[in-house]
N, C-alpha and C positions, 0 to 999 in steps of 0.2 A: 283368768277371770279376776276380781276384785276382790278384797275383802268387803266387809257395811261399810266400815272406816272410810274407806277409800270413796267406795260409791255415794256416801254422804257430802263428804269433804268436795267430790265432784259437782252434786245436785247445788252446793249452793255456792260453789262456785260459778256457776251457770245463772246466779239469776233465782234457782227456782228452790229455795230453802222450804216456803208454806207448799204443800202436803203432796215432798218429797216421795212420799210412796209412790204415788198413782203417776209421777212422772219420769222415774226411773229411765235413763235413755236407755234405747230395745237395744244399743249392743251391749250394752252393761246384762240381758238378761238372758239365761240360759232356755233353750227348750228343751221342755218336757212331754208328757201326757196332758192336754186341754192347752199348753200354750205355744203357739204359732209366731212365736220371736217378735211378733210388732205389736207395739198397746196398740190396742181397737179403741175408736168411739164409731159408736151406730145410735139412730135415731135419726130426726131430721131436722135437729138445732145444733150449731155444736160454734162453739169460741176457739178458737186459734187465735195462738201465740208467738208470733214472728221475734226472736231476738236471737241472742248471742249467748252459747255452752262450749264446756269444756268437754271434749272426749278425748279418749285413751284406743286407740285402733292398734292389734296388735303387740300392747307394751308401749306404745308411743302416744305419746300427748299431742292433741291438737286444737285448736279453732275452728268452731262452726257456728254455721246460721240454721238456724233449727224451727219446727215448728211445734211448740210445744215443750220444746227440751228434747226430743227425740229425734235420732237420726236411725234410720229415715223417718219423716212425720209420720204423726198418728193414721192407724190405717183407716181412713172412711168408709163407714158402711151404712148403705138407706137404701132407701125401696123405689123401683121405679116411678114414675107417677108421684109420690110425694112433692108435697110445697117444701123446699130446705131453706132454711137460712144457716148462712155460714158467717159469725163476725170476724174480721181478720181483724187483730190489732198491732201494730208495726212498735215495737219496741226498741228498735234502729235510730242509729243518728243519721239514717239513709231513707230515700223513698224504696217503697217495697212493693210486688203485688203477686196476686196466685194467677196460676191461668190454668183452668181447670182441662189437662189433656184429652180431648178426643168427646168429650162433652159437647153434646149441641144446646146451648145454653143462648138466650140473647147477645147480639154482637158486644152492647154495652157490660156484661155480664162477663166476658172474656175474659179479661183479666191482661191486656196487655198494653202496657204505659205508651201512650203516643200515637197506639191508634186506636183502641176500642176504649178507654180512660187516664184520667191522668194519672192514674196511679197512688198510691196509697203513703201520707207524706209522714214523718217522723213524728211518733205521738197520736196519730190518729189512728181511729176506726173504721172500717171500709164493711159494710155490709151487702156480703152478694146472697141472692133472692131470686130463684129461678126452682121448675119442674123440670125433669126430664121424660122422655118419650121411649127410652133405650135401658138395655141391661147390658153387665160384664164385668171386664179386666178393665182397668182405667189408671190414671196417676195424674198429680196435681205436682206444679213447680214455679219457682218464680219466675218472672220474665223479666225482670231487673237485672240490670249489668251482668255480673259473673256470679248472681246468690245462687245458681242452681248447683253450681262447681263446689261451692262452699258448704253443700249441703240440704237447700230448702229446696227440698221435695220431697211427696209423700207415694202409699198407694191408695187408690179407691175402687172396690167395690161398690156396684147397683146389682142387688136382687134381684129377678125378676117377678113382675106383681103375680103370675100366673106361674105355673107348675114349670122347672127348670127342668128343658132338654133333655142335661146333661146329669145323669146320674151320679151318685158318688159317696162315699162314707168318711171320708176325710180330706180335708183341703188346707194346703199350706200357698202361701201368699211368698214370692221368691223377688223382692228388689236388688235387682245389679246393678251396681254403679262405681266408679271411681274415685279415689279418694286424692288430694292432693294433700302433703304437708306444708309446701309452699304457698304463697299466696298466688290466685287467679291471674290476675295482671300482673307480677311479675312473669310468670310464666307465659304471656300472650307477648310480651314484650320480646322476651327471649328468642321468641316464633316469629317474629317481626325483623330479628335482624338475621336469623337463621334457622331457615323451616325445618330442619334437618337436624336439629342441636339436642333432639331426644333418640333419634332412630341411632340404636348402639348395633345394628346388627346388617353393616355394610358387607358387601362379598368380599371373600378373603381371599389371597394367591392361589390357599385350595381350593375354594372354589372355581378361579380359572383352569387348575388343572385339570378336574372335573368336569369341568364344562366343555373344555378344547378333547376330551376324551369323546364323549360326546355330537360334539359340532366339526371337529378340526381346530385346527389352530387358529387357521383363517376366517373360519366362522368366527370364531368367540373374540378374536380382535374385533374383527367390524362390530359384534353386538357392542364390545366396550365402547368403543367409539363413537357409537350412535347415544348409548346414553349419554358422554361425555358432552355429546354433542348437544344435545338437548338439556342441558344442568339439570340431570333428573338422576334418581337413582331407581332402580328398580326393587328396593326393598323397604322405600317408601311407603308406606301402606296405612301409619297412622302415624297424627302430628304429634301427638304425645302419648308417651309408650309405657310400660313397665319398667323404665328405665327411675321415671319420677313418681309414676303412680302405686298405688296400692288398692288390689282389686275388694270389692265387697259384698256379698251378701244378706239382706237386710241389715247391715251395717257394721256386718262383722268379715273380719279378714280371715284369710285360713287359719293363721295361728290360733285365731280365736276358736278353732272349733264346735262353731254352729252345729246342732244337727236338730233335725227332725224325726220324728219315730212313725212307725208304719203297725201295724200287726198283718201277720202271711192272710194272705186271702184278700185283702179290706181295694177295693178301688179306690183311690186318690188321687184328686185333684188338684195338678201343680199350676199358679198362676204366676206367672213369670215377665217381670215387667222389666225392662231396662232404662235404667231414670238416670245412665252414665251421662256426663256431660258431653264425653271425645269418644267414647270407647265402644264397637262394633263389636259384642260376643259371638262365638259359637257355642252354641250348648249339648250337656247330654250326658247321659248316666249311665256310664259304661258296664255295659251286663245287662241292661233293664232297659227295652224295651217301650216307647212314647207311642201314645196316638192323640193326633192334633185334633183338636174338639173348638176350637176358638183363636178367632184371630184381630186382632185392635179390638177386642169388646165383644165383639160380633159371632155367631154360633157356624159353624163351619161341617161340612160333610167330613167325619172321621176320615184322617189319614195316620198310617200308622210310616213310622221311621225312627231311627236314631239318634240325628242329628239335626240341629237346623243352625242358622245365623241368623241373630237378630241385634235388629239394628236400633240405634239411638232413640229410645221412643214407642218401639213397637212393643205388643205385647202379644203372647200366646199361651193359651190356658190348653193342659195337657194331661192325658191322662194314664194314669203309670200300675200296675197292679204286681206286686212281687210276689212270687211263688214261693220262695224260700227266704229262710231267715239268712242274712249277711246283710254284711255293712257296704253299700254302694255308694263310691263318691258322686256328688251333684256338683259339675264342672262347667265352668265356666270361662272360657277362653277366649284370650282375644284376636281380633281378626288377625292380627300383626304373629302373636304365638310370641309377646317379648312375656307376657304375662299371663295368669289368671288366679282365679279365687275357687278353692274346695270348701264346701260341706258335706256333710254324714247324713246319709239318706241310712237309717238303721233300727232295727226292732226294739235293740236298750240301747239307753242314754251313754252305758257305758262304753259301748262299741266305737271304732274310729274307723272309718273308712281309710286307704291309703289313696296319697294321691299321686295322679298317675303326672309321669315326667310330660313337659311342656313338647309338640311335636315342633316338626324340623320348619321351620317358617316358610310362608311361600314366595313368591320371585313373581312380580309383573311382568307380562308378555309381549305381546306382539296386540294380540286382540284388544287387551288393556289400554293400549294405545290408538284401540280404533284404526288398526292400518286396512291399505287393503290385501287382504287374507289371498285375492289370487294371484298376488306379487311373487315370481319366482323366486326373487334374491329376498331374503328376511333379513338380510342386515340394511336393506334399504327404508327410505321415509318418505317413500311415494304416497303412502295414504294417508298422512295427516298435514296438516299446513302447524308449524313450529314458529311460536315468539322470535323477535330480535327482527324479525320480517315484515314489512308494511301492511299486515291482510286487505287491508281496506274494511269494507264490510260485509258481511252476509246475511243472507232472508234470513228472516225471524216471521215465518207467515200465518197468519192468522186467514182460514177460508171462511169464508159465508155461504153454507150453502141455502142460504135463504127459505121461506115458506113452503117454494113450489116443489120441491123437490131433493130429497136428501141425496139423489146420485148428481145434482148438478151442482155445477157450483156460480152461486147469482153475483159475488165479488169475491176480489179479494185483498186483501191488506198487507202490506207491507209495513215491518217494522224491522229500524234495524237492530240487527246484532252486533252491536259493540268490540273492536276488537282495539291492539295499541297493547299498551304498557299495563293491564288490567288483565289482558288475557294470553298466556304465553305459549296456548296452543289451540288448536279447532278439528275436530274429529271428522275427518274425512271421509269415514267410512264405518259408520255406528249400528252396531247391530242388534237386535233384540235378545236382551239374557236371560228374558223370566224364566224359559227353563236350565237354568244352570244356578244348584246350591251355593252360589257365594266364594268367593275368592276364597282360594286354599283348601276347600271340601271337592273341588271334582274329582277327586282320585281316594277319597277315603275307604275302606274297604268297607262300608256298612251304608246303607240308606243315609242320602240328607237330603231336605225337606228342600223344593223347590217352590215358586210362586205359583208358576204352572198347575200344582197340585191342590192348590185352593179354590174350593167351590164354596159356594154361599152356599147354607143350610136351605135358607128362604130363597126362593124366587128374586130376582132384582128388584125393586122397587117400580125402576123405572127404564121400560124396555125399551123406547123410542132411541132410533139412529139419533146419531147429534145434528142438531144443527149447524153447528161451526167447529174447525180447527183451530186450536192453536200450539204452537211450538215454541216450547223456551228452551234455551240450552244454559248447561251449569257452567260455568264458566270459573275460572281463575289466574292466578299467578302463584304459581307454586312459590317461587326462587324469594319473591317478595314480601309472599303471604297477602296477596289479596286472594276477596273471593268475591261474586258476584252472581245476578243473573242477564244474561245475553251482556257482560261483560259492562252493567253497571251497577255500583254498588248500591246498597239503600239508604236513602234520606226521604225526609218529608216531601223534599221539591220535586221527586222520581213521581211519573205518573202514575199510576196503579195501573194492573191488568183490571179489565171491567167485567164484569158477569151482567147479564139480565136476567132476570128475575121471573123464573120459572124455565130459562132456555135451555137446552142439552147441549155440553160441549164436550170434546174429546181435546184432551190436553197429550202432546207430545211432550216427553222431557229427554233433550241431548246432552251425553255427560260429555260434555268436553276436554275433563280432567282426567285424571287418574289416579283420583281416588273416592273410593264406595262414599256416596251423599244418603244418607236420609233424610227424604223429604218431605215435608211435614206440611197440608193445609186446614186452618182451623176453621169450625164453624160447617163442615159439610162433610160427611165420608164418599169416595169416590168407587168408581167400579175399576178395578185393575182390569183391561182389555190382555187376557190370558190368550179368549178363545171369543166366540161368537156364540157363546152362550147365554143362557139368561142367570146363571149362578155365579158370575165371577166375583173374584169373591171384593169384598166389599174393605174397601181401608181408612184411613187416616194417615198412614207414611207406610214410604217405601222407599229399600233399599233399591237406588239407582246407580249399578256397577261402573266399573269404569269402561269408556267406550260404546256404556250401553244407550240403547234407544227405547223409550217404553210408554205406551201410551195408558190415560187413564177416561174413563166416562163420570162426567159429573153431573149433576143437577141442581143447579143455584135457587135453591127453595129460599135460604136465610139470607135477609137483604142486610146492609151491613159494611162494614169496613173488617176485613180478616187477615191474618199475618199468615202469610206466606215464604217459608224459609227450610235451609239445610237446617235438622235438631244437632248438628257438631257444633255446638255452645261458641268456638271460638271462630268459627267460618261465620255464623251468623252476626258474632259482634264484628267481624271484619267487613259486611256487608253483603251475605249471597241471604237476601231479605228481599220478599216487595208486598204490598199489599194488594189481595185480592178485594176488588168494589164492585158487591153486587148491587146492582140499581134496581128501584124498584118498577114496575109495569110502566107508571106513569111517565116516567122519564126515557124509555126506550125510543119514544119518538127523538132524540136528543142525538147527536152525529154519536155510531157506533164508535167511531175512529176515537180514543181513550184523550187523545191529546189534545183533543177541541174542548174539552171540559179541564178546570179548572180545581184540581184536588182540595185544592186549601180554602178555598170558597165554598167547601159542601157542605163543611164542619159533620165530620166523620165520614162523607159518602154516604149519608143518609138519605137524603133529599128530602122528603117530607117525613119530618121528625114525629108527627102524629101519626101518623101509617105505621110507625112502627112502636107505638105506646113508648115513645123515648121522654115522655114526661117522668116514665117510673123509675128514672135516674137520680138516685140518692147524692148526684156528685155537683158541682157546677158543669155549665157545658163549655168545652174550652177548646178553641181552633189549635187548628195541626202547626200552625206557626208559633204557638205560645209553649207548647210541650216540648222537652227534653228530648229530642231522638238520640241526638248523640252518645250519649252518656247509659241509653237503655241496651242499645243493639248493639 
């Protein structure tokens, strides 16, 4: 920890000398009795501070983009239904902006440069001004270049206006995320000439011996072979690993030992957000016992387990009750197992959880690679079609099943899937993973939380069949470090996927790659198709495995222009981005077919800008040709 000395010498160095106190960055500050390690503001006005601080993570000095001086930002908290105004001021020699995660806020309100505003420019002021309709777990981050990597993102809480579900005597607020010491773009740069120049934990001689103990000899040559064959490695799992990163806890590293205090008996409520840029956790607090109460926000039918993984973005508020005093570590690992971050779940401050050693990493499969599964010989590659090979193209089909009738189908659309020098493989035989916890947890000896498992507390929203399909597949190039969807990347000139405006669709996503995407759409929570229920549970992103196939129910209520993307920070600047364009009623008579309509001519995909009170836009209004994509994604 710091001396005052230090922590002064810090604060103004950052910028923020006038009244140091109240801005103390939260890893500078220890928990106790009343404090839950992140400055809170609550109410429903509040000023942000976008610039440039000096932190100490660890013993080690860094740079960061900070909101307020604090990493992670101040933690938000106001009441559902309130009018908020939030002033962001950009303190940067850079354009900056917030994009309020998981928020259904007006499309202009979004917060994302290039397609819901221009973003927020050096020296100004940006005021967003919006109610919400929802309560929960939430988090706010920039959508600018690489700031989120750098640091600027916060958590937010919404109360809810009416008596909360979920009972509880204490609540701690848990930001995971990644720390780099280097700088973002160099690091993207590194992954651009070699995807692979982080992953330190390639299979060794003993693991062939191992494995030929196992397979035979002549197995485990052919498996070598096929990866050789494929310029893939199979312990590939994440682009940047513990090798460069430093994991974190509301902003502190294990060294720092963080804790939390509990008293025996008291229910407590863990809200657990992951605001990492690259980094896919597994969670869980070894001896003690979770039941999952909330999932993206949203209130969920109690499930009790041990474990889960959560993915880039996602959040899950949980509920944990200790019977006995001891110190239990609060674990945080990553999907890969090169790293993770401990804190002290404990009744005194004084107490130190130990933390338990890193598990044995896990090895991509067969299934991982979407083969097919009733192939006799498994060193073969009969069920994926492999880069270097001409694919041509394949459906990407969008059905209609029109007015008359949800079992038929009145057209249907073809679009293609992109394949070449973009995409170095294509899943031939993709199966549904909801119910399986996550790479590296199916064999754990304890509960982990599948998707399967999630039901909506409430009813759906909205039970009607869809009326149309559509299918995207994730697409990339490993070797290259491209990323994509249906194997093209995003720019302005890409058409949008279209929504109409009030219609139901079911979205297929095929992961083509091989490796875990979370996927993120803004502006609308979807129904994850578990079961044929009417509780599935309801999301904002989801982890889509590799090889997996997994469909989602939406309903395009907010008209609009929304970003649509993988939340791995550096897949998205690489391009596996599109924009979702909901059109509003009026325009529905207009060719369904995406590509008869002219994106940059909509200016936003609004279409009638009074339909949507798009006068209450505090900004100029500025065409998709005039805005910076390049430099944001």
């Amino acid at each position: 920890m710091f001396t005052r000395r230090e922590l002064l010498r810090t604060t103004v160095a950052s910028g923020f000398a006038t009244g140091a106190a109240s801005l103390l960055p939260a890893w500078a500050k220890s928990a106790h009795a009343g404090n839950k390690g992140i400055f809170e503001q609550a109410g429903n006005s509040f000023d942000l501070t976008v610039g440039h601080s000096a932190v100490n993570i660890g013993g080690r000095s860094g740079h960061a983009t900070t909101i307020n001086g604090t990493l992670p930002g101040p933690l938000l908290r106001f009441r559902e239904g309130e009018e908020l105004s939030l002033r962001v001021k950009n303190t940067l020699d850079e354009d900056t902006s917030i994009h309020w995660h998981g928020l259904l806020v007006p499309f202009y309100m979004d917060g994302v440069p290039g397609v819901s505003f221009p973003g927020i420019k050096a020296g100004e002021t940006f005021e967003y001004k919006f109610a919400l309709p929802q309560s929960g777990t939430y988090w706010y981050h920039s959508h600018s270049g690489l700031q989120e990597q750098l640091g600027h993102y916060g958590p937010l809480i919404i109360d809810p206006a009416g008596p909360d579900p979920i009972q509880y005597d204490r609540e701690y607020v848990l930001v995971l995320s990644d720390w780099l010491f280097d700088h973002p773009h160099k690091v993207f740069a590194k992954l651009k000439k070699n995807a692979e120049v982080f992953n330190m934990q390639e299979r060794t001689f003993g693991d062939f011996i191992e494995d030929a103990g196992e397979m035979g000899l002549g197995g485990v040559i052919e498996d070598r072979s096929m990866w050789g064959r494929m310029r893939m490695s199979a312990t590939d799992i994440s682009d940047v690993t513990g090798a460069v990163y430093t994991y974190l806890i509301n902003g502190h590293s294990t060294a720092d030992h963080w804790s939390a205090l509990y008293e025996v008996g008291e229910r407590i409520r863990l809200r657990i957000i992951n605001a990492s840029a690259m980094t896919i956790f597994n969670f869980r607090i070894p001896g003690l016992p979770m039941t999952v109460v909330a999932a993206d926000g949203l209130n969920v039918q109690p499930v009790d387990t041990d474990e889960f993984q959560i993915g880039v973005a996602e959040t899950y508020d949980v509920i944990v009750e200790p019977k006995r005093e001891r110190a239990f570590p609060i674990v945080a690992e990553t999907i890969d197992r090169s790293g993770q971050v401990v804190a002290t779940f404990a009744p005194s401050p004084e107490m130190r959880a130990i933390a338990p050693l890193l598990r044995e990493r896990p090895i991509l499969t067969h299934k991982d690679m979407a083969m097919d599964h009733g192939a006799k010989d498994h060193g073969a590659m009969g069920g994926m079609d492999h880069g270097g090979m001409d694919h041509g193209s394949t459906g990407h089909q969008s059905m209609d099943h029109g007015s008359g009738g949800h079992g038929s189908m009145a057209g249907m659309q073809e679009h293609n899937h992109q394949t070449g020098v973009g995409v170095d493989m294509v899943a031939m035989a993709p199966t549904n993973r909801l119910n399986e916890p996550g790479l590296g947890l199916e064999d754990v000896p304890h509960r982990a939380l599948t998707y399967s498992q999630l039901k909506s507390l409430e009813p759906n929203p909205d039970k009607r069949k869809p009326d149309r399909e559509l299918e995207i597949h994730l697409t990339g190039n490993m070797e290259r470090y491209m990323w994509s969807f249906d194997g093209v990347k995003f720019s302005h000139v890409v058409d949008p996927i279209v929504f109409h405006e009030g219609e139901r669709l079911r979205v297929t996503l095929v992961n083509d790659t091989m490796m875990t995407h979370p996927i993120h759409l803004h502006g609308m929570f979807f129904d994850l198709v578990v079961d044929e229920i009417d509780h599935k549970p309801r999301k904002h992103t989801v982890n889509v495995k590799p090889g997996d196939k997994l469909s989602f129910d939406v309903t395009a209520t907010h008209v609009g222009d929304w970003a649509f993307h993988c939340h791995l920070l550096f897949h998205m600047h690489a391009g596996m981005m599109q924009v979702v364009s909901v059109r509003p009623r009026m325009a529905m008579n207009v060719h369904d077919d995406h590509k008869a309509m002219d994106h940059e001519s909509m200016e936003h995909g609004a279409g009638d800008h009074q339909s949507m009170d798009h006068e209450k836009m505090n900004h100029d209004d500025t065409e998709h040709s005039n805005m910076d994509h390049g430099g944001k994604h």
